[in-house]
TORMARPA-818282 format. One record per residue (C-alpha): residue number from 1; chain; x, z, y. Coordinates in steps of 0.001 Angstrom, whole numbers, plus 524288, in hexadecimal, padded with zeros to 5 digits. Layout:
N
(atom NUM A (X Z Y))
...
end
This chain:
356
(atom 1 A (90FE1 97BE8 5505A))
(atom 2 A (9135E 986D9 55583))
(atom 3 A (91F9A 98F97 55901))
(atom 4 A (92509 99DD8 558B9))
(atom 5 A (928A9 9A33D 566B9))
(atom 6 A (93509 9A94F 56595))
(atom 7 A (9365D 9ACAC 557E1))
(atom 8 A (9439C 9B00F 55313))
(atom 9 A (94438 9B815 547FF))
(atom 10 A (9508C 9C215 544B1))
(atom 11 A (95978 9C15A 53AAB))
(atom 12 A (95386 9C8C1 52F90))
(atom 13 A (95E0A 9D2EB 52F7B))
(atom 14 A (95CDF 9D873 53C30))
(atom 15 A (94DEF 9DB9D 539AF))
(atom 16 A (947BB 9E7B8 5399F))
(atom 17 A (94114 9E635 52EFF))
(atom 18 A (94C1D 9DFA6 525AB))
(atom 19 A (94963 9D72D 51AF1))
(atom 20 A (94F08 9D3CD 50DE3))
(atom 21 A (94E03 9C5C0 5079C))
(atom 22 A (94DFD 9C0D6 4FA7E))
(atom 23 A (959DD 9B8C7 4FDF1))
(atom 24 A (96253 9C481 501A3))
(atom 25 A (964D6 9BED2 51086))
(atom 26 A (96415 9C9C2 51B76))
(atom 27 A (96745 9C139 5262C))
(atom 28 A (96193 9B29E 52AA7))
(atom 29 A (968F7 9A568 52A3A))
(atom 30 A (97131 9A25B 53616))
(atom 31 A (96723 993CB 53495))
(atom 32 A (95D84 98BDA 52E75))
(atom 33 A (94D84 98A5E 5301A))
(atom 34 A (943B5 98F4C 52750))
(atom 35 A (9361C 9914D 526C6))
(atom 36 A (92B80 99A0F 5262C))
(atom 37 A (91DFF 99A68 52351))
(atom 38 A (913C5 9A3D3 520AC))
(atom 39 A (907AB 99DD0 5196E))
(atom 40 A (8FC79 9A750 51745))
(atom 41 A (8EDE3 9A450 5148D))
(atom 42 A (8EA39 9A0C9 522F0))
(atom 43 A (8F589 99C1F 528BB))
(atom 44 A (90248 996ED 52697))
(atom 45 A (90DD9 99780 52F57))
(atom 46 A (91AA4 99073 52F1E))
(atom 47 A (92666 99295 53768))
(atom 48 A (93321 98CFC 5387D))
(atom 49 A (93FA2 99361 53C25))
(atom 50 A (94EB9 990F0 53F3D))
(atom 51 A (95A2F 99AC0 53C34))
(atom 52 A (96246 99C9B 54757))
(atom 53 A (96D0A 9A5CD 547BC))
(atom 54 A (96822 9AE31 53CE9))
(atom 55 A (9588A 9AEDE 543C0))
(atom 56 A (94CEC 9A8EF 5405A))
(atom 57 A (94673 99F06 54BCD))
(atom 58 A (9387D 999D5 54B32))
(atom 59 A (93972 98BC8 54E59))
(atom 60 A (92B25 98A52 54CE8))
(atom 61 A (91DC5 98D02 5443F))
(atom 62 A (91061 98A2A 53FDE))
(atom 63 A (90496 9917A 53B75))
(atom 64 A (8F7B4 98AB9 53630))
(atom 65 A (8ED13 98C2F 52C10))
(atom 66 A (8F250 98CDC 51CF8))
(atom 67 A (8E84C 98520 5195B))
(atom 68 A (8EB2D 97A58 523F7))
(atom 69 A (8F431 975FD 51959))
(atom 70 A (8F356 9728D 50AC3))
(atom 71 A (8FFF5 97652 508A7))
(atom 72 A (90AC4 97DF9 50DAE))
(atom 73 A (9155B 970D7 50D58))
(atom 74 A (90C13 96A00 514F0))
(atom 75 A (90CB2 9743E 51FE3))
(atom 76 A (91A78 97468 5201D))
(atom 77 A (91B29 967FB 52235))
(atom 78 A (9136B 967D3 52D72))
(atom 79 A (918BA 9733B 5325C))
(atom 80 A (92831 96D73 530D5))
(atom 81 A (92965 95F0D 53270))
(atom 82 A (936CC 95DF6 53B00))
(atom 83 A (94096 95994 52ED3))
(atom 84 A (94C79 95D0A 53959))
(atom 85 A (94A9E 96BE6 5369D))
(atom 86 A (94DC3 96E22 52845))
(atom 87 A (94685 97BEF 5229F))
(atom 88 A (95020 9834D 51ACB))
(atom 89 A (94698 98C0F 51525))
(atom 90 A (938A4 98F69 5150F))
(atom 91 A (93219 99D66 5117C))
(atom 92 A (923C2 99D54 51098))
(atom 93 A (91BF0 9AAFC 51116))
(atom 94 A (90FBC 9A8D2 509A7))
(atom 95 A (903C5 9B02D 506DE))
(atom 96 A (90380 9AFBD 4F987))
(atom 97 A (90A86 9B34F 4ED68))
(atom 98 A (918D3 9ADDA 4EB2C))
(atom 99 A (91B8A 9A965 4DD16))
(atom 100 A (92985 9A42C 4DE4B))
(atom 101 A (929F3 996BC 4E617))
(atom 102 A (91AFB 995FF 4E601))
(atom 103 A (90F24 99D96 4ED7C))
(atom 104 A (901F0 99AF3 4EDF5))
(atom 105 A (8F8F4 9A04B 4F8F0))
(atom 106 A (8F004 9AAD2 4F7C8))
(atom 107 A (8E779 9A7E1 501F1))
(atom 108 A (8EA5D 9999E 50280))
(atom 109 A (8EBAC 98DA4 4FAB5))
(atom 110 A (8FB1D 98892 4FD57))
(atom 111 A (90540 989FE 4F1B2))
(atom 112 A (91207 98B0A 4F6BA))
(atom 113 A (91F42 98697 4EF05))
(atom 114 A (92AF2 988A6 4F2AE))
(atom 115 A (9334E 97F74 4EAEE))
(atom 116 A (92816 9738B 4EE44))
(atom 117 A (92866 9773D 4FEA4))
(atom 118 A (9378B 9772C 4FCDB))
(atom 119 A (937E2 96A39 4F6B8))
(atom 120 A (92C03 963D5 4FFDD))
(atom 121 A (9308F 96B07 50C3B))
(atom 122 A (93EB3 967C0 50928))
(atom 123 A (94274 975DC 50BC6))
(atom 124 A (94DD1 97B44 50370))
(atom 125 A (9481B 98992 501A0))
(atom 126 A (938D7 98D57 50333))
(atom 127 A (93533 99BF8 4FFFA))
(atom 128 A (92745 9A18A 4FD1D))
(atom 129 A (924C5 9B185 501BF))
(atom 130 A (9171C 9B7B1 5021B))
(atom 131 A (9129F 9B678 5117B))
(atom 132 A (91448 9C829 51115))
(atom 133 A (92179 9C77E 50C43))
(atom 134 A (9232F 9BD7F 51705))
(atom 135 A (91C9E 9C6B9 52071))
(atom 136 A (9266E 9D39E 51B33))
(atom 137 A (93268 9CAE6 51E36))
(atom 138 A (92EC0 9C65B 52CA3))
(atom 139 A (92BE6 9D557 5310F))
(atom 140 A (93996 9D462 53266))
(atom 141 A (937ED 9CB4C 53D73))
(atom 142 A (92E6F 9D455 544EC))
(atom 143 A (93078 9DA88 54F67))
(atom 144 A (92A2F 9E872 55490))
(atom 145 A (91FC4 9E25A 55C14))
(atom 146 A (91C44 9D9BC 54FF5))
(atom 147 A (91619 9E632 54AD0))
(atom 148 A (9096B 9EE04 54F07))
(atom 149 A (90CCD 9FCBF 54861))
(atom 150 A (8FFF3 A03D8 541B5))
(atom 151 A (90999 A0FF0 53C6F))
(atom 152 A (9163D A1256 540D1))
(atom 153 A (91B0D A1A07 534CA))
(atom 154 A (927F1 A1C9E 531AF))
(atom 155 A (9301C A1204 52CEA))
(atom 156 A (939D1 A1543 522FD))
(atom 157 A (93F9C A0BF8 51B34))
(atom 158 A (93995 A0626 5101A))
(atom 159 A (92F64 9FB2C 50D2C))
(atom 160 A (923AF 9F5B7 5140B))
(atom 161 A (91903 9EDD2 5117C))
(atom 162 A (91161 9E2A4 517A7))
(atom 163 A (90304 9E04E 51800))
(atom 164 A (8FE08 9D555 52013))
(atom 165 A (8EDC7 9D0B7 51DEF))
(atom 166 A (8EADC 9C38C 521DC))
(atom 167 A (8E3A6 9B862 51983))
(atom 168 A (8E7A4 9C063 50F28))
(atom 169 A (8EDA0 9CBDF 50D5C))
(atom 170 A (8FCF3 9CBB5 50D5D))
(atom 171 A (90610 9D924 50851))
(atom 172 A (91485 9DA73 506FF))
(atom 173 A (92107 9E3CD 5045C))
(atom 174 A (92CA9 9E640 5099A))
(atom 175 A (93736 9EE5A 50097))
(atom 176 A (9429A 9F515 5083C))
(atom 177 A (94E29 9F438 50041))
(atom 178 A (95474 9FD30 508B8))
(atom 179 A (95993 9F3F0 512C5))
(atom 180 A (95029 9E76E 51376))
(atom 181 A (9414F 9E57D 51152))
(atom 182 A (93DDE 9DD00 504F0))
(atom 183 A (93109 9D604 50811))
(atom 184 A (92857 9D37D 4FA5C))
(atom 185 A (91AD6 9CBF1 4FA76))
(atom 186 A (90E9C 9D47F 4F5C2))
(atom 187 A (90189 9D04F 4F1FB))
(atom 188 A (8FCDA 9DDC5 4F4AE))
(atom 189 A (8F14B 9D85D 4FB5C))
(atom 190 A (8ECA1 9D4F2 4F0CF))
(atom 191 A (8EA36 9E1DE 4EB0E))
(atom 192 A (8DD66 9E887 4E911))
(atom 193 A (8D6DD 9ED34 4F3C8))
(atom 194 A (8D3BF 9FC3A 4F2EF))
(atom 195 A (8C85F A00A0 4F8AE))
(atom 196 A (8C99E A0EE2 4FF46))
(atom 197 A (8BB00 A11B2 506BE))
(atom 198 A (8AD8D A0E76 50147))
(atom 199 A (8AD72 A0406 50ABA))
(atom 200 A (8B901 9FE70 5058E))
(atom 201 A (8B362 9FE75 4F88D))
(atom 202 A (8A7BF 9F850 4FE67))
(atom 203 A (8B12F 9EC62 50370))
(atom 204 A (8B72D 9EA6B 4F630))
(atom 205 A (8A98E 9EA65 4EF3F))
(atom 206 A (8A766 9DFB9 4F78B))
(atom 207 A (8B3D4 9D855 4F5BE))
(atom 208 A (8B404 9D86B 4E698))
(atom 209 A (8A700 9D09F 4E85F))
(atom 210 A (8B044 9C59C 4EDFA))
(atom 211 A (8BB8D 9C8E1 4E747))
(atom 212 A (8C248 9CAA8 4DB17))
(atom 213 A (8CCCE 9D1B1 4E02D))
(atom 214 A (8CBA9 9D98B 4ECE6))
(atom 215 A (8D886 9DA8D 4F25A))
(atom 216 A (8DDC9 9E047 4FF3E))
(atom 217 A (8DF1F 9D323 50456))
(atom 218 A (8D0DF 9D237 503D0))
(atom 219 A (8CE40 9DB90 50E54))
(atom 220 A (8DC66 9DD36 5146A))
(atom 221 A (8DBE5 9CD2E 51AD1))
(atom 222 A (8D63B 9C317 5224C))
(atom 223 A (8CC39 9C12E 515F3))
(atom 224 A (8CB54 9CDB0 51473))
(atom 225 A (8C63F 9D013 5226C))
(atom 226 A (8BB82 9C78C 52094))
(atom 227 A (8B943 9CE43 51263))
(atom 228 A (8B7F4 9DC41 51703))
(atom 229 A (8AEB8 9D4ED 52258))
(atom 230 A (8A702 9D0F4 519B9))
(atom 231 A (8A642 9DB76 512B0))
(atom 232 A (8A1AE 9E33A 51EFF))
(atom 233 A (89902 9DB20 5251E))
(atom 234 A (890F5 9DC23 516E4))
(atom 235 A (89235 9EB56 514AC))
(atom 236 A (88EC8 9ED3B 52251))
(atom 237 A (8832F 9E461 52215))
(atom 238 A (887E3 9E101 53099))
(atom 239 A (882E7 9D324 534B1))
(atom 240 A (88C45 9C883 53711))
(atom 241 A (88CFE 9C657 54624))
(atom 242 A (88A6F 9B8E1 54873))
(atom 243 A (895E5 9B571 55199))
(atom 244 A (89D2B 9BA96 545B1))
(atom 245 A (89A02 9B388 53C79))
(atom 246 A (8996B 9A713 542C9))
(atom 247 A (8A9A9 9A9D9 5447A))
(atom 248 A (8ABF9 9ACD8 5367F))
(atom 249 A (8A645 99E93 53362))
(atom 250 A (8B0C5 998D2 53A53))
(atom 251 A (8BBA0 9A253 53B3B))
(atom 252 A (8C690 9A9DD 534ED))
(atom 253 A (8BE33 9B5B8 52EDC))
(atom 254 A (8C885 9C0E0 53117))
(atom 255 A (8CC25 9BC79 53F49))
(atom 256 A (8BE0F 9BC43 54276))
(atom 257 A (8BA6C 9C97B 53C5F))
(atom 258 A (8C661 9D08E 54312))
(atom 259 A (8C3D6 9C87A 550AF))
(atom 260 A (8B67A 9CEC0 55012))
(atom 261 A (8BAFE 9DD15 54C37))
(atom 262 A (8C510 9DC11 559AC))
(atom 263 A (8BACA 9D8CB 561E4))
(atom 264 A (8B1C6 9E365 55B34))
(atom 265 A (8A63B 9D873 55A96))
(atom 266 A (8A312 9DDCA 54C2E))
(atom 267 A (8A2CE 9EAC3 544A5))
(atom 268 A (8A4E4 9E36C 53907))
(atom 269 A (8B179 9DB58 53CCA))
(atom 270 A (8B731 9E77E 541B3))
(atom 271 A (8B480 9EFA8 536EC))
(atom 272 A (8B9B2 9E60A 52D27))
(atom 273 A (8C675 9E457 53409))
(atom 274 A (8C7BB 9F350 53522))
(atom 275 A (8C72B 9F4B8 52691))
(atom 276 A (8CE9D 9E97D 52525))
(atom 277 A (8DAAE 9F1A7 52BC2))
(atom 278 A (8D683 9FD11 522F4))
(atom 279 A (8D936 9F4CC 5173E))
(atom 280 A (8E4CF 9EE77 51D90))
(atom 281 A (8E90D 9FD9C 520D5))
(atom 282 A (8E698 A027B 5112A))
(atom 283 A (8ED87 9F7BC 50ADF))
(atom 284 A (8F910 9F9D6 5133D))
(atom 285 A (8FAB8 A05F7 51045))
(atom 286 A (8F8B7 A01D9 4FFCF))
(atom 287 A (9054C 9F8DB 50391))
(atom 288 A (90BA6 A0284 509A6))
(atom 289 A (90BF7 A0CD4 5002E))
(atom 290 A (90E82 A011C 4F553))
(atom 291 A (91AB1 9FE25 4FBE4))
(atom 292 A (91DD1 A0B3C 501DA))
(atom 293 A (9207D A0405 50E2A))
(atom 294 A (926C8 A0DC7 515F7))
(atom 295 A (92CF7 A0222 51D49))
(atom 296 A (920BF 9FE79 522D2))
(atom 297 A (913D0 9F824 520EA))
(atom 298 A (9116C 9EB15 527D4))
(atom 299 A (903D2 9E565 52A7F))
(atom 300 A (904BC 9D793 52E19))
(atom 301 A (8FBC3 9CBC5 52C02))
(atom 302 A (8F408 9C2A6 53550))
(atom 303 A (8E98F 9CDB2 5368E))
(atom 304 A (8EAA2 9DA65 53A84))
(atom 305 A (8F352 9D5CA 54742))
(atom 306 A (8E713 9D0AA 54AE8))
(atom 307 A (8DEBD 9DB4D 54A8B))
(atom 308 A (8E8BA 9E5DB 5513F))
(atom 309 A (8DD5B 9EC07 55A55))
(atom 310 A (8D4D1 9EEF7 54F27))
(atom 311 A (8DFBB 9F6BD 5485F))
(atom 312 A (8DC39 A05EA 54AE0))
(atom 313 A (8ECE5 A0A8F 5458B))
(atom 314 A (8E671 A1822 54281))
(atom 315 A (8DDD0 A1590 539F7))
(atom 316 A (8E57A A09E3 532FA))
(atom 317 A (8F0A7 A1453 532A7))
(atom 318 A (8E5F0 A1E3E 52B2C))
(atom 319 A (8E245 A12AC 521F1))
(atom 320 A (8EF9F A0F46 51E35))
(atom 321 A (8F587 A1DFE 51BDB))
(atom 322 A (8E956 A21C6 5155F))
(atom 323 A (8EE7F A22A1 5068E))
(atom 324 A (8EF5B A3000 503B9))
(atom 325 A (8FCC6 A3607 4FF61))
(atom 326 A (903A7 A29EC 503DC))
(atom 327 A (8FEC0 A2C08 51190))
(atom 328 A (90B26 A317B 51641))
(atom 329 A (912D3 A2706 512E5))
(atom 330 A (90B6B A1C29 5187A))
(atom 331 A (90B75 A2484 525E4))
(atom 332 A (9192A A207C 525DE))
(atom 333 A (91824 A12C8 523D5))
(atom 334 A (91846 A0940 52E80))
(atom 335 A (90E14 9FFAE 52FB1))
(atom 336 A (90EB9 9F408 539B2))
(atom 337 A (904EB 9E783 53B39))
(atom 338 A (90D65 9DC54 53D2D))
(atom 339 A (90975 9D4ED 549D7))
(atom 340 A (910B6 9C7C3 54737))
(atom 341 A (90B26 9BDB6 5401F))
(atom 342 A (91897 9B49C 53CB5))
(atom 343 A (91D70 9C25D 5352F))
(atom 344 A (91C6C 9B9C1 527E4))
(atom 345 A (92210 9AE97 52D8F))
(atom 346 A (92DC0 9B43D 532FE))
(atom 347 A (93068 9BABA 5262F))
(atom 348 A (92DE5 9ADAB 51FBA))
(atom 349 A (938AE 9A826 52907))
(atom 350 A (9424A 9B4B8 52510))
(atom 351 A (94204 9B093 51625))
(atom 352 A (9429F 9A25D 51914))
(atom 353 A (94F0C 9A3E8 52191))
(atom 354 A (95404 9AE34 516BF))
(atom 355 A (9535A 9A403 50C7C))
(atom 356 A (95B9F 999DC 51280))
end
């Protein structure tokens, strides 16, 4: 078990970056405790929180494995055993598609319900949101140095997007109504990958051998890393150093591969995570122009923080304005990695407390 140091998050309205919710609240509860949790293909983390005086307080947290558990009760209960401190409501960002009280993972085997977790949890109110709509609503909690800036633009107002590659590949919206940001889920990711360069086209030959579909999230995430490695290390015809692949017996594929292209031990590793940014680069800029996000474009995930050294802004910058008569528009936009990892948490914590 672990805790947050210092964590208190604002009231909601006094953001920069304000949000609208579903329940029409603009301001937090003077009390109660709720929690959060955001459960993605690798891990899962759960945090609990008390209201005080209209501000969220961590209290404390755990991250582990999703698969350490067979099911997501089970890990609450693990998590949450002290019956003194009652949970008025519960938000869980998921990766996966919400279909009313119900969501199934889409890189992992839990189905979550709702009504059931109330009822076995003894919580009054659970609600399900997708793990980037989660993500959209805690950029409200950010603050300046939370952010590592690739384009400056020129904000005006209007609506911006979220990307964020990590076991799988994660998209999201946020409409300005004029006043407030709406957050909406995507599966965007899942969209077809569009080649551009004859080596592009050479990547997707290979992936339709081991796909049906070929999506974005087959190059633009951790398994995609390890796809367009593959891919390389065979078109290439570059031997397999032996100290490599000894690691990628035993270890996470993508950390391994982008370990290897910072410490510029293999041509291969670093040229696969350098067209893994141009991908990441070209799809943001599809999202963009989808969502005319003049508000901003925000690239978040457990990924690209990582590999901040082997980002040349430049050239990502060329990749992601390079769409023709559009260019001049996406010059404007803002686009900002997000450097801390409890973003979808703290969002998941907003929309808990706004549902009391």
């Amino acid at each position: 078990m672990k805790t947050f140091k210092s964590i208190s998050l604002p009231d909601i309205s006094d953001t920069t970056l304000p949000m609208s919710f579903p329940s029409g609240k603009n301001k937090l509860p003077r009390a109660g405790v709720v929690l959060a949790a955001d459960i993605g293909g690798t891990k899962t983390e759960l945090a609990l929180f008390q209201i005080k005086n209209g501000k969220l307080i961590s209290l404390k947290s755990q991250r582990y494995p999703t698969k350490d558990h067979e099911s997501f009760v089970k890990a609450i209960q693990e998590f949450h055993d002290d019956k003194s401190l009652k949970i008025n409501c519960a938000c869980l960002g998921v990766a996966g598609t919400v279909e009313g009280d119900k969501v199934s993972g889409t890189n992992f085997a839990w189905e979550i319900d709702a009504k059931k977790l109330q009822k076995d949890l003894k919580i009054k109110t659970v609600l399900l949101i997708n793990d980037l709509q989660a993500n959209a609503y805690g950029l409200s909690a950010l603050k300046t140095s939370d952010f590592e800036t690739i384009s400056k633009g020129k904000r005006e107002a209007g609506n911006a997007v979220v990307i964020s590659p990590g076991t799988g590949l994660g998209e999201a919206g946020l409409f300005w109504d004029g006043s407030k940001f709406n957050p909406y889920a995507s599966e965007g990711g899942h969209c077809n990958f569009a080649p551009r360069t004859d080596l592009d086209v050479e990547l997707f030959k290979f992936l339709t051998k081991k796909f049906d579909h070929v999506s974005w999230e087959r190059v633009i995430s951790g398994r995609g890393i390890m796809n367009i490695y593959e891919f390389l290390r065979q078109f290439r015809k570059a031997k397999e150093p032996k100290w490599l692949k000894e690691q990628l017996k035993i270890d996470n594929s993508a950390k391994i591969i982008s370990a290897a292209a910072l410490e510029k031990k293999d041509a291969v590793c670093e040229e696969t995570i350098q067209l893994f940014l141009k991908y990441l680069a070209v799809e943001a800029s599809e999202l963009a122009l989808k969502g005319k996000a003049t508000g901003g474009i925000f690239i978040g995930g457990g990924i690209v923080p990582k590999i901040l050294p082997l980002i040349d802004k430049k050239e990502f910058y060329e990749n992601f304005i390079n769409v023709g008569r559009m260019k001049n528009l996406l010059k404007n936009i803002p686009v900002k990695i997000v450097l801390n990892d409890k973003t979808a948490l703290m969002g998941a914590a907003y929309y808990a407390a706004m549902g009391l």
